[in-house]
PyMOL Python script that loads the backbone (N, CA, C, O; Angstrom):
from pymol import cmd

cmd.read_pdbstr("""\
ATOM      1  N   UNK A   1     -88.322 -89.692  64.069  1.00  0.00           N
ATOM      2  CA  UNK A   1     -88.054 -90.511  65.215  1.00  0.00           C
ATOM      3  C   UNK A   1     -88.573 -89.846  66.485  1.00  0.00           C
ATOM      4  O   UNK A   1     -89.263 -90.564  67.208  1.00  0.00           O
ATOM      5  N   UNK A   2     -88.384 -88.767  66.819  1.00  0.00           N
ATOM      6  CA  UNK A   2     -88.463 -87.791  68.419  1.00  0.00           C
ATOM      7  C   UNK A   2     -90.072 -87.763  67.974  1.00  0.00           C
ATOM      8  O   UNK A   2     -90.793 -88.409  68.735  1.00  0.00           O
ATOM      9  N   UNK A   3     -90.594 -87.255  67.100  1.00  0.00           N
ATOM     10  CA  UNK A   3     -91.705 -87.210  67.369  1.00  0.00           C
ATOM     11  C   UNK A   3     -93.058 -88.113  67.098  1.00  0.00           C
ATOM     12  O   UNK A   3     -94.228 -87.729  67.095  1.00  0.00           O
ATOM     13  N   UNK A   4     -92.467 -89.596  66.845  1.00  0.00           N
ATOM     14  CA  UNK A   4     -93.416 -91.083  66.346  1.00  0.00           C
ATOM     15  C   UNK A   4     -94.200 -91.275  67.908  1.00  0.00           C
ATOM     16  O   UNK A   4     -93.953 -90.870  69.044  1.00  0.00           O
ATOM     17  N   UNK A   5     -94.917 -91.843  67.489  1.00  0.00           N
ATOM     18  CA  UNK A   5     -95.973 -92.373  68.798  1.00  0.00           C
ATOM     19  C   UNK A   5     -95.169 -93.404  69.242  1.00  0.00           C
ATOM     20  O   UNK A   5     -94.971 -93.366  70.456  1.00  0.00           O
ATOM     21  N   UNK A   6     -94.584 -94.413  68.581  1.00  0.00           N
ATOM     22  CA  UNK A   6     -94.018 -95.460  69.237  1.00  0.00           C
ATOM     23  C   UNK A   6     -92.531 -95.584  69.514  1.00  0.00           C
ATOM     24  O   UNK A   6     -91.896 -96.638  69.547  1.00  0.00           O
ATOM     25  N   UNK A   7     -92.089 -94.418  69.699  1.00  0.00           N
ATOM     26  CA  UNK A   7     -90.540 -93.532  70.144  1.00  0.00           C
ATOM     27  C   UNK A   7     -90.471 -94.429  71.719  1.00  0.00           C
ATOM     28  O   UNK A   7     -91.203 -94.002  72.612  1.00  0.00           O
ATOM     29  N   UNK A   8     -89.524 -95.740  72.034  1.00  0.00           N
ATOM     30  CA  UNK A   8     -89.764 -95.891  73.837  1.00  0.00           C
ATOM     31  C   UNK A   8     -89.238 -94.884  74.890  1.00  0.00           C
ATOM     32  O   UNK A   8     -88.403 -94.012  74.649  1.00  0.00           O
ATOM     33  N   UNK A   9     -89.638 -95.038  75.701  1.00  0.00           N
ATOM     34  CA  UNK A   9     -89.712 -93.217  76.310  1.00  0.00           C
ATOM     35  C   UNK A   9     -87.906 -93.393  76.688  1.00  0.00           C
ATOM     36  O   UNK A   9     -87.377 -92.283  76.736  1.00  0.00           O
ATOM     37  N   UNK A  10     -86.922 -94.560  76.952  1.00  0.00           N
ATOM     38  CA  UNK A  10     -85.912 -94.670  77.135  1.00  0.00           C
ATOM     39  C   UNK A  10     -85.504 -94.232  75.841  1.00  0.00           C
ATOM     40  O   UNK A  10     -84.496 -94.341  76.540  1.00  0.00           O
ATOM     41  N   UNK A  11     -85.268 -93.902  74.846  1.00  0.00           N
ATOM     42  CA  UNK A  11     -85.126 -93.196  73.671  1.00  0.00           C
ATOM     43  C   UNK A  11     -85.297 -91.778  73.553  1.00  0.00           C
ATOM     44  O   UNK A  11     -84.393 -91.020  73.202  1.00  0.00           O
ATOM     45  N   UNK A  12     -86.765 -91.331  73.925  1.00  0.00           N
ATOM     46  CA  UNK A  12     -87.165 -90.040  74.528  1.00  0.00           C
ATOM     47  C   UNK A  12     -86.179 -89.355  75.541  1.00  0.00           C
ATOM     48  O   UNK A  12     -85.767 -88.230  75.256  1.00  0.00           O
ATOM     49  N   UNK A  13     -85.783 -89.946  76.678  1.00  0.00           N
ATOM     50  CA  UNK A  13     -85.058 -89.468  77.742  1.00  0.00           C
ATOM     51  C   UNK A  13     -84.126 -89.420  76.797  1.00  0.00           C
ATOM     52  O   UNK A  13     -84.043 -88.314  76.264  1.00  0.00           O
ATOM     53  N   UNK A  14     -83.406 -90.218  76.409  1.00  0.00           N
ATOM     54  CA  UNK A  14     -81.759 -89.998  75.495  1.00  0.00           C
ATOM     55  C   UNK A  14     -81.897 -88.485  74.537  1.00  0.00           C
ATOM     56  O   UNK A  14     -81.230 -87.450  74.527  1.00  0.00           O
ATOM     57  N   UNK A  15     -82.670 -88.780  74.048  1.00  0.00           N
ATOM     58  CA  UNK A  15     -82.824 -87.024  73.134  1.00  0.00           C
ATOM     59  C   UNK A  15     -82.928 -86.246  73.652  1.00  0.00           C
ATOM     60  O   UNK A  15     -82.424 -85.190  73.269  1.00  0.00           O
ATOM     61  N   UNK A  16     -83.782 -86.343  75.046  1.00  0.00           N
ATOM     62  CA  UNK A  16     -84.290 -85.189  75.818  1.00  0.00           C
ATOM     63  C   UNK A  16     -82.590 -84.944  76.386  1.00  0.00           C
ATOM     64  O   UNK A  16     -82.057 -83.888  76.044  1.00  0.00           O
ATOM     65  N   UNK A  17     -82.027 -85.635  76.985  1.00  0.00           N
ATOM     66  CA  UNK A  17     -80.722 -85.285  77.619  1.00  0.00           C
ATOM     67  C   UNK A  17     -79.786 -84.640  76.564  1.00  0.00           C
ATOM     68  O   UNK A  17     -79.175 -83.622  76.889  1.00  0.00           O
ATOM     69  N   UNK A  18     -79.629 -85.173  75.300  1.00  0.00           N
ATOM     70  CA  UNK A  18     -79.074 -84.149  74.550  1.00  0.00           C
ATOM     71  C   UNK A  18     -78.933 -82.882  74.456  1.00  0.00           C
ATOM     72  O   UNK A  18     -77.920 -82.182  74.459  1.00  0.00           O
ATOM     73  N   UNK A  19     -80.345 -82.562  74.347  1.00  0.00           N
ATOM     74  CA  UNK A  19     -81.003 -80.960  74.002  1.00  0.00           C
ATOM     75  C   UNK A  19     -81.176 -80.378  75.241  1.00  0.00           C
ATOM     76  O   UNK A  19     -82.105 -80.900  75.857  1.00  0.00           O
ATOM     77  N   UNK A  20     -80.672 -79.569  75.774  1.00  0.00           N
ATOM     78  CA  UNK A  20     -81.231 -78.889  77.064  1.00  0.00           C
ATOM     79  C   UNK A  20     -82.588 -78.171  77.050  1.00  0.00           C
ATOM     80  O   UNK A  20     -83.469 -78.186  77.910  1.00  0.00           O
ATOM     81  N   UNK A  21     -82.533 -77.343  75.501  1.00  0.00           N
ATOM     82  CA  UNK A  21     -83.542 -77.032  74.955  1.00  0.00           C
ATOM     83  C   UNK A  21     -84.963 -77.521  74.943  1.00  0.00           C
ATOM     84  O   UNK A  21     -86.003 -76.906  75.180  1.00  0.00           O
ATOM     85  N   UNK A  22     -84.789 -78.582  74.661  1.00  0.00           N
ATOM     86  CA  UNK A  22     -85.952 -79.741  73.927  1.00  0.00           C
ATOM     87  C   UNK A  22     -86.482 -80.327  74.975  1.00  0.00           C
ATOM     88  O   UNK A  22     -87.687 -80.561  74.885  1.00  0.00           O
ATOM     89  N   UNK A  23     -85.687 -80.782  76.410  1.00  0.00           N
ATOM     90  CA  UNK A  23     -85.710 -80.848  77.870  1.00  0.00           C
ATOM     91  C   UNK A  23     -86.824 -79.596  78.719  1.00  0.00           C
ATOM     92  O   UNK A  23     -87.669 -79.589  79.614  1.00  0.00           O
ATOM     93  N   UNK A  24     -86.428 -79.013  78.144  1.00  0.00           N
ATOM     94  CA  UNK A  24     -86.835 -77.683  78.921  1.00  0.00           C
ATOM     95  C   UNK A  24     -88.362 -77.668  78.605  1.00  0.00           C
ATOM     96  O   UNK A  24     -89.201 -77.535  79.496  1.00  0.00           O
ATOM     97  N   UNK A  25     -88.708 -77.825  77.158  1.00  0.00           N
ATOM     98  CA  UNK A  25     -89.433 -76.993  76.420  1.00  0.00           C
ATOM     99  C   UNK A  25     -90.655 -78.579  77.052  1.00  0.00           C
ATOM    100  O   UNK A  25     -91.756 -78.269  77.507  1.00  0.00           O
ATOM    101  N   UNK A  26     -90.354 -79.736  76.999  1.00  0.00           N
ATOM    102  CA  UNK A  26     -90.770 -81.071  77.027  1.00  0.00           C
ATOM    103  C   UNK A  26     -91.340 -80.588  78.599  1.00  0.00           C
ATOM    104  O   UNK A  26     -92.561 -80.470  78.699  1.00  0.00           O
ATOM    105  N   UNK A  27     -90.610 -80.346  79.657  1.00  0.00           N
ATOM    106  CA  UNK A  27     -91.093 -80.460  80.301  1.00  0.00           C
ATOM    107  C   UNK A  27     -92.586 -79.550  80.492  1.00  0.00           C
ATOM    108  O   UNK A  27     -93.683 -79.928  80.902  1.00  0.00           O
ATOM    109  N   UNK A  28     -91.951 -77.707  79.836  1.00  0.00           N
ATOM    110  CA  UNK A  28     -93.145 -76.754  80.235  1.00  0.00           C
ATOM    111  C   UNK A  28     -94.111 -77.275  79.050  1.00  0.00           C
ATOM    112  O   UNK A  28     -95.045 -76.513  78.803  1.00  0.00           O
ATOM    113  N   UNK A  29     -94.038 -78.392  78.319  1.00  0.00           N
ATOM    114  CA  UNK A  29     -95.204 -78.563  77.852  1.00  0.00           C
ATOM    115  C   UNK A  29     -95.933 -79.915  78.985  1.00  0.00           C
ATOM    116  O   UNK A  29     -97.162 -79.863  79.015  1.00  0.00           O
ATOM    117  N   UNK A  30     -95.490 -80.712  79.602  1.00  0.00           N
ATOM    118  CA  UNK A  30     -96.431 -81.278  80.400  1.00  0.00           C
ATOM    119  C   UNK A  30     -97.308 -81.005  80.984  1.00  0.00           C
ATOM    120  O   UNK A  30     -98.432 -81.506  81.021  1.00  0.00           O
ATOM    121  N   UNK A  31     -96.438 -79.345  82.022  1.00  0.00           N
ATOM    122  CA  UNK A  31     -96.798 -78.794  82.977  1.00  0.00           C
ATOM    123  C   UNK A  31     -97.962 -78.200  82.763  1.00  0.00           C
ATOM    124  O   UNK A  31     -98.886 -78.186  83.575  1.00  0.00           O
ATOM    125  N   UNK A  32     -97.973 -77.492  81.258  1.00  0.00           N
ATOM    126  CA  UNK A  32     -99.215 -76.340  80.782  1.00  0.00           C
ATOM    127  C   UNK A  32    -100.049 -77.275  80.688  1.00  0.00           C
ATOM    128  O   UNK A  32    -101.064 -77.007  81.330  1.00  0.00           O
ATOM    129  N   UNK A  33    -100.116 -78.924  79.834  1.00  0.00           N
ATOM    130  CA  UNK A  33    -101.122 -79.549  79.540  1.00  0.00           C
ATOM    131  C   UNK A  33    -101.268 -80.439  80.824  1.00  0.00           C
ATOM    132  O   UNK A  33    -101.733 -81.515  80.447  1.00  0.00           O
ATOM    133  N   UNK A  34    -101.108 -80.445  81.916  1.00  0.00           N
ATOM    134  CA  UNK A  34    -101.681 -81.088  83.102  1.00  0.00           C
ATOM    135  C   UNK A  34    -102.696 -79.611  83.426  1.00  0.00           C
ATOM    136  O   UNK A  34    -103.734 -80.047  83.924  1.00  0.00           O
ATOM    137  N   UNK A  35    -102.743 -78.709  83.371  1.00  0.00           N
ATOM    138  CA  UNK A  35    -103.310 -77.282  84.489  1.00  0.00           C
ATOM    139  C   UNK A  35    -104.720 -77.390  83.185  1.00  0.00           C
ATOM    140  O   UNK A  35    -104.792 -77.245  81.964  1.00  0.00           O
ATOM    141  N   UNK A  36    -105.393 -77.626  83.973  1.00  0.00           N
ATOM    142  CA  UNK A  36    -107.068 -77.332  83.321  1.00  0.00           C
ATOM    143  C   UNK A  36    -107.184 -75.877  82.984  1.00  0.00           C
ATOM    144  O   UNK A  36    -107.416 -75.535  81.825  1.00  0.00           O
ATOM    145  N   UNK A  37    -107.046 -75.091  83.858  1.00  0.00           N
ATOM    146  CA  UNK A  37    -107.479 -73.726  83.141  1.00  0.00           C
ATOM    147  C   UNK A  37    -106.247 -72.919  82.246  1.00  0.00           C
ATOM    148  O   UNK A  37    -106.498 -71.745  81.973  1.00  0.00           O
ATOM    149  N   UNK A  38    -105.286 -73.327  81.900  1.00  0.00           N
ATOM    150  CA  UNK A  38    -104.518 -73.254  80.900  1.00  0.00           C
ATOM    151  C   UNK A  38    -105.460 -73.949  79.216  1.00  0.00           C
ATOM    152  O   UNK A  38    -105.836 -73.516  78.127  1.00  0.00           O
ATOM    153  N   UNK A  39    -105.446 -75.350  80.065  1.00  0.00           N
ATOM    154  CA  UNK A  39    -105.984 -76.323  78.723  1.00  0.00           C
ATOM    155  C   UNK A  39    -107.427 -75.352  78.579  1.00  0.00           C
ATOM    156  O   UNK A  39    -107.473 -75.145  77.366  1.00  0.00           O
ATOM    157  N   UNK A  40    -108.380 -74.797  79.076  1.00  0.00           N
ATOM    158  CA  UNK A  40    -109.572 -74.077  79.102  1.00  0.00           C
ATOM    159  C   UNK A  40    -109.594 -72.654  78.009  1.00  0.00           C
ATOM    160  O   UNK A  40    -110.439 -72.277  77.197  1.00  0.00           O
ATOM    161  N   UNK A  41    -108.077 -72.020  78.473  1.00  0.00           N
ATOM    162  CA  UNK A  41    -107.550 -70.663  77.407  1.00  0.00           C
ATOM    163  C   UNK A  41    -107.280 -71.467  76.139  1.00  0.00           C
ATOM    164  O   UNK A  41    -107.672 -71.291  74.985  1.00  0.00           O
ATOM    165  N   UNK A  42    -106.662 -72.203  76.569  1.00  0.00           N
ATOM    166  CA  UNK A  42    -106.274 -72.801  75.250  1.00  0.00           C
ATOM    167  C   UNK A  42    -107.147 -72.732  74.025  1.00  0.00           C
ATOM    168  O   UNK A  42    -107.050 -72.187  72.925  1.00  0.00           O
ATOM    169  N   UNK A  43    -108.252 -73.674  74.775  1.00  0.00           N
ATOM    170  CA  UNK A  43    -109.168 -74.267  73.725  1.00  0.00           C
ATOM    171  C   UNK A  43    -110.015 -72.934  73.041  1.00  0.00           C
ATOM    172  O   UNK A  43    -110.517 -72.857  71.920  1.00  0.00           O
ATOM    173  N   UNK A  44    -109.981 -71.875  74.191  1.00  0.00           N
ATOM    174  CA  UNK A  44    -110.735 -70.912  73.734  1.00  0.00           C
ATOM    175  C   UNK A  44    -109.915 -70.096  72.831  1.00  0.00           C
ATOM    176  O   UNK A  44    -110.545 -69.553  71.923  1.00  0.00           O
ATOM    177  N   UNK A  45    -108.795 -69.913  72.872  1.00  0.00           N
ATOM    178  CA  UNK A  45    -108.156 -68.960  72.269  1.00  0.00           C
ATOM    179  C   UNK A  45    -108.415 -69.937  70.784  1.00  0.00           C
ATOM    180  O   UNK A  45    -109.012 -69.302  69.914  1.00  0.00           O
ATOM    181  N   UNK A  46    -108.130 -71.040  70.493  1.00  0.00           N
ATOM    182  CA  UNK A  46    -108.518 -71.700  69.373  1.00  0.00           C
ATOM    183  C   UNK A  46    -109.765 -71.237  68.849  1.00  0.00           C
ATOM    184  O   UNK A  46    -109.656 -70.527  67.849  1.00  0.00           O
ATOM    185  N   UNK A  47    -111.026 -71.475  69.305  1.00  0.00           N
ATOM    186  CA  UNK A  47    -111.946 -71.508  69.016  1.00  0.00           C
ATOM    187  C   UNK A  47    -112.211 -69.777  68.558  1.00  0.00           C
ATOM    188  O   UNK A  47    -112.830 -69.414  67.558  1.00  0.00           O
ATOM    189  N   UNK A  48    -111.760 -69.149  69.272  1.00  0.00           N
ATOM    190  CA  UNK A  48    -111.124 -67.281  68.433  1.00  0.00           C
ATOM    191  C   UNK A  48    -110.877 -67.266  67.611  1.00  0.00           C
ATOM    192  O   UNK A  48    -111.529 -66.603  66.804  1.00  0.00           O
ATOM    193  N   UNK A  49    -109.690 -68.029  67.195  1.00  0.00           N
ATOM    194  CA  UNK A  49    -108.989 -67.689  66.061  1.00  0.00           C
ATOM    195  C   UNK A  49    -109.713 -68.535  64.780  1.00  0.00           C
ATOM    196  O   UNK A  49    -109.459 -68.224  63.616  1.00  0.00           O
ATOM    197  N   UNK A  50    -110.712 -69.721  65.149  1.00  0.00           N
ATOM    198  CA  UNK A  50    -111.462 -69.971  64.311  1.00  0.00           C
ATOM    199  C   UNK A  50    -112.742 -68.932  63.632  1.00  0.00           C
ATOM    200  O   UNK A  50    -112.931 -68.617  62.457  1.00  0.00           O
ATOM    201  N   UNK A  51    -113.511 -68.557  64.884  1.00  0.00           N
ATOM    202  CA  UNK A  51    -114.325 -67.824  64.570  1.00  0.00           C
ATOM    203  C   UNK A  51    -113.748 -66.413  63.657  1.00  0.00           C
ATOM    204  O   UNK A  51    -113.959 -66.179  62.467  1.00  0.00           O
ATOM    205  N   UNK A  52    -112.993 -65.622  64.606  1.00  0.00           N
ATOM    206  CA  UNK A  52    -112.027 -64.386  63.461  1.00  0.00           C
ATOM    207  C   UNK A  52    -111.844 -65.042  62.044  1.00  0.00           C
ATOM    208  O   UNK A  52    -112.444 -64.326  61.242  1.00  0.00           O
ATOM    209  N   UNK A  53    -111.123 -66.363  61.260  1.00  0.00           N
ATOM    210  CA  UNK A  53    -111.120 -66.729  60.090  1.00  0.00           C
ATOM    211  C   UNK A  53    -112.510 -66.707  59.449  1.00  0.00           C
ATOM    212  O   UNK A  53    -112.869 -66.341  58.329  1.00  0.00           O
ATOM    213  N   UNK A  54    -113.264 -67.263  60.609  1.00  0.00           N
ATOM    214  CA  UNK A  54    -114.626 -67.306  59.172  1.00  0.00           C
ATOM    215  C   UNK A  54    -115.270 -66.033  59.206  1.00  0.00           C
ATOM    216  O   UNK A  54    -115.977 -65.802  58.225  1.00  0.00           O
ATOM    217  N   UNK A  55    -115.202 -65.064  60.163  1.00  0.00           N
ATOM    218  CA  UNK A  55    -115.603 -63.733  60.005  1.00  0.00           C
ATOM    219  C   UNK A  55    -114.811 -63.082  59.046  1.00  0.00           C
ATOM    220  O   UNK A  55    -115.507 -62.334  58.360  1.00  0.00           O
ATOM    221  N   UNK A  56    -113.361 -63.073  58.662  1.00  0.00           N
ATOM    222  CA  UNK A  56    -112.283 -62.578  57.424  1.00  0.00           C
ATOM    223  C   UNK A  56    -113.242 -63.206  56.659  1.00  0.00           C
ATOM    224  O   UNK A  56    -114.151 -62.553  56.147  1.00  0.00           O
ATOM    225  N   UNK A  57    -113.130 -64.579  56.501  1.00  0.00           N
ATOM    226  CA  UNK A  57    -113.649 -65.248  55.428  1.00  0.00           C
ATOM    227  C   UNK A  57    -114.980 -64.769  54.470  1.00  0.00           C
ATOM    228  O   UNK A  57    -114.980 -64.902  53.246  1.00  0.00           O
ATOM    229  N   UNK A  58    -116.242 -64.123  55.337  1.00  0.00           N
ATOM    230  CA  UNK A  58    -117.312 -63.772  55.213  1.00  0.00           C
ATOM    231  C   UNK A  58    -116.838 -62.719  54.858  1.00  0.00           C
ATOM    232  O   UNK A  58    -116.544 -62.762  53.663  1.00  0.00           O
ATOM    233  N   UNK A  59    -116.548 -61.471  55.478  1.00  0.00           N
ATOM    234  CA  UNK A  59    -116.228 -60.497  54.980  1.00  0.00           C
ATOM    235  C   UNK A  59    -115.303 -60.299  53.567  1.00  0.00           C
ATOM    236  O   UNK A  59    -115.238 -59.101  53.290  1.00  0.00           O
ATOM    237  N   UNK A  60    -114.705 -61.003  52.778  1.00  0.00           N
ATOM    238  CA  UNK A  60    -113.758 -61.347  52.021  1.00  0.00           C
ATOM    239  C   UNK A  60    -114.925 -61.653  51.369  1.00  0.00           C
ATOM    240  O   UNK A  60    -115.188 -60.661  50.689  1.00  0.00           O
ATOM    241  N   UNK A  61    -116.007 -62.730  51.165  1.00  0.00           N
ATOM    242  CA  UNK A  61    -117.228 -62.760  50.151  1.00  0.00           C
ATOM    243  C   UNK A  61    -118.241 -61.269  50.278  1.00  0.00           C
ATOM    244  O   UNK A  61    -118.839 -60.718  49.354  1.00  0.00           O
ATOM    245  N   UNK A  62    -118.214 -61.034  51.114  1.00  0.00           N
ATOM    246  CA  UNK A  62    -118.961 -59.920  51.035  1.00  0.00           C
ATOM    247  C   UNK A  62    -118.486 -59.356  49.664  1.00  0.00           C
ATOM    248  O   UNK A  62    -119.019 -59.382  48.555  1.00  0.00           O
ATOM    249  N   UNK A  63    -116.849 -58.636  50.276  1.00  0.00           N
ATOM    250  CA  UNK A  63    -116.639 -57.832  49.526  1.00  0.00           C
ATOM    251  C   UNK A  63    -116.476 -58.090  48.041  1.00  0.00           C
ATOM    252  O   UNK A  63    -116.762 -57.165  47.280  1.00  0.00           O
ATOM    253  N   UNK A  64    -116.054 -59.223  47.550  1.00  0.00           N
ATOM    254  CA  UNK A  64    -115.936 -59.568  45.896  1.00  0.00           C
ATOM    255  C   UNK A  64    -117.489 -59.962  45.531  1.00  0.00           C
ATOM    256  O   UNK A  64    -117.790 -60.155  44.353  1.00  0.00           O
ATOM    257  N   UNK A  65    -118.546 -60.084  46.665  1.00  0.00           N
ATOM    258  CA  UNK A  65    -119.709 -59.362  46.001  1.00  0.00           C
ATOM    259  C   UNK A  65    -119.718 -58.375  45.446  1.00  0.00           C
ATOM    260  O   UNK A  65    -119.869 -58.342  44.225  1.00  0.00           O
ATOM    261  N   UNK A  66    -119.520 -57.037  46.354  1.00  0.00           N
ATOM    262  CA  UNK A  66    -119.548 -55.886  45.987  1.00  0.00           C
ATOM    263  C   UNK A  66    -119.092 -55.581  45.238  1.00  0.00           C
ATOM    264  O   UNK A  66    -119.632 -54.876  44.386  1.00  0.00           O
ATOM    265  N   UNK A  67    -117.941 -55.942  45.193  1.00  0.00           N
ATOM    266  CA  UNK A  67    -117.428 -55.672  44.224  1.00  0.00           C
ATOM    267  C   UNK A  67    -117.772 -55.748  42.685  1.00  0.00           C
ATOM    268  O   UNK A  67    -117.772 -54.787  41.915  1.00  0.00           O
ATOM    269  N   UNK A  68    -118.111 -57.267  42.322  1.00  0.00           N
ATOM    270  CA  UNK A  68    -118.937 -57.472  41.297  1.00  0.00           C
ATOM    271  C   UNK A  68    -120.105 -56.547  40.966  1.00  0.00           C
ATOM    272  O   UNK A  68    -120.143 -56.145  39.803  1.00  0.00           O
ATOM    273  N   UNK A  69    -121.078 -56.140  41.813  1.00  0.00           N
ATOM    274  CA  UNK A  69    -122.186 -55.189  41.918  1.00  0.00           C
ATOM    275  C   UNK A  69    -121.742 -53.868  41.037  1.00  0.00           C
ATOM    276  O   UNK A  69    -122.300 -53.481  40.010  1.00  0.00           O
ATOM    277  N   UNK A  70    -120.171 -53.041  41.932  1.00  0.00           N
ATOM    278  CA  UNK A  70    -119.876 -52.211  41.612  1.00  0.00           C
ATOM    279  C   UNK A  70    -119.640 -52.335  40.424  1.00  0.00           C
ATOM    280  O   UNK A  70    -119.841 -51.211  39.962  1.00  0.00           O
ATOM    281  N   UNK A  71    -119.292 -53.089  39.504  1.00  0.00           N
ATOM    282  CA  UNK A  71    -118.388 -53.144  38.209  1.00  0.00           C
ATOM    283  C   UNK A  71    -119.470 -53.443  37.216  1.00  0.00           C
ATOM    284  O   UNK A  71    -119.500 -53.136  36.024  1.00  0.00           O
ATOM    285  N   UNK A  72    -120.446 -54.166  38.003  1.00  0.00           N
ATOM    286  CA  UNK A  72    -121.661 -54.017  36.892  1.00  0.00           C
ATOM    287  C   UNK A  72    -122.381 -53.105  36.294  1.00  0.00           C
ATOM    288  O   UNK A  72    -122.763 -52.968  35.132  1.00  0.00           O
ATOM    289  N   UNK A  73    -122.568 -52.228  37.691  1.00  0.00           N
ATOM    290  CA  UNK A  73    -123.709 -50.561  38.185  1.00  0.00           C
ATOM    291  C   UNK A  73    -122.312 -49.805  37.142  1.00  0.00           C
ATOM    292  O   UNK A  73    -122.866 -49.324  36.154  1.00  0.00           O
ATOM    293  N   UNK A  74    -120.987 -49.599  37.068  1.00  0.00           N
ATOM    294  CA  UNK A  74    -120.128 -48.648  36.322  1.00  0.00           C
ATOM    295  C   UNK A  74    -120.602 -49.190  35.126  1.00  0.00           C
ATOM    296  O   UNK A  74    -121.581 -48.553  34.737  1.00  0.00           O
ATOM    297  N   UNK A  75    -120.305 -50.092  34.407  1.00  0.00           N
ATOM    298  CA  UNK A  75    -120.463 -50.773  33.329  1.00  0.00           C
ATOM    299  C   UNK A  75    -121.907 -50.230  32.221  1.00  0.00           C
ATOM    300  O   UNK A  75    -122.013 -49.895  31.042  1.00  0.00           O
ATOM    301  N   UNK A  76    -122.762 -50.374  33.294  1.00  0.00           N
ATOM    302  CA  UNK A  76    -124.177 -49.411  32.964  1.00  0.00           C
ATOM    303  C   UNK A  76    -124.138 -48.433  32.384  1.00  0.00           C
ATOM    304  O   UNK A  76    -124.821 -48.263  31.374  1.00  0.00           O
ATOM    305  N   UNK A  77    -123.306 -47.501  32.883  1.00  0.00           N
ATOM    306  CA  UNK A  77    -123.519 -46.242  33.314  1.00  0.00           C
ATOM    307  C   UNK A  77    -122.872 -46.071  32.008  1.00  0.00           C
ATOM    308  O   UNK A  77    -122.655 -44.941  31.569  1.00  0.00           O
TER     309      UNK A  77
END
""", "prot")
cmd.dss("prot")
cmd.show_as("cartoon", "prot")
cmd.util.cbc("prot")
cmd.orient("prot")
């Protein structure tokens, strides 16, 4: 329910008044997503934490390359 797209915001206010919490938190999320250079970190800090995954990611094939390599080259031997 609190979080449907078609929640009427007189519904919204009623929950929000419940929770002081949920009030609070509702509002400092407007505030951060009205400020452009907030929304600007934002997007970048995303776009970080994307790039860092596919660099793990790569590195993670690297290594069960190597790995394979290694177990072949012992195997030889």
């Amino acid at each position: 329910m609190f979080l449907e797209e078609d929640t009427s915001n007189d519904m919204l206010k009623e929950v929000l008044a419940v929770d002081s919490v949920i009030r609070k938190a509702e509002e400092r999320l407007e505030w951060l997503s009205s400020d452009e250079e907030t929304i600007k970190l934002y997007k970048a800090r995303e776009e970080s934490l994307i790039e860092k995954m596919s660099l793990l990611d790569e590195a993670e094939e690297r290594g069960i390359k190597k790995g394979k390599i290694d177990m072949v080259l012992n195997v030889k031997l």
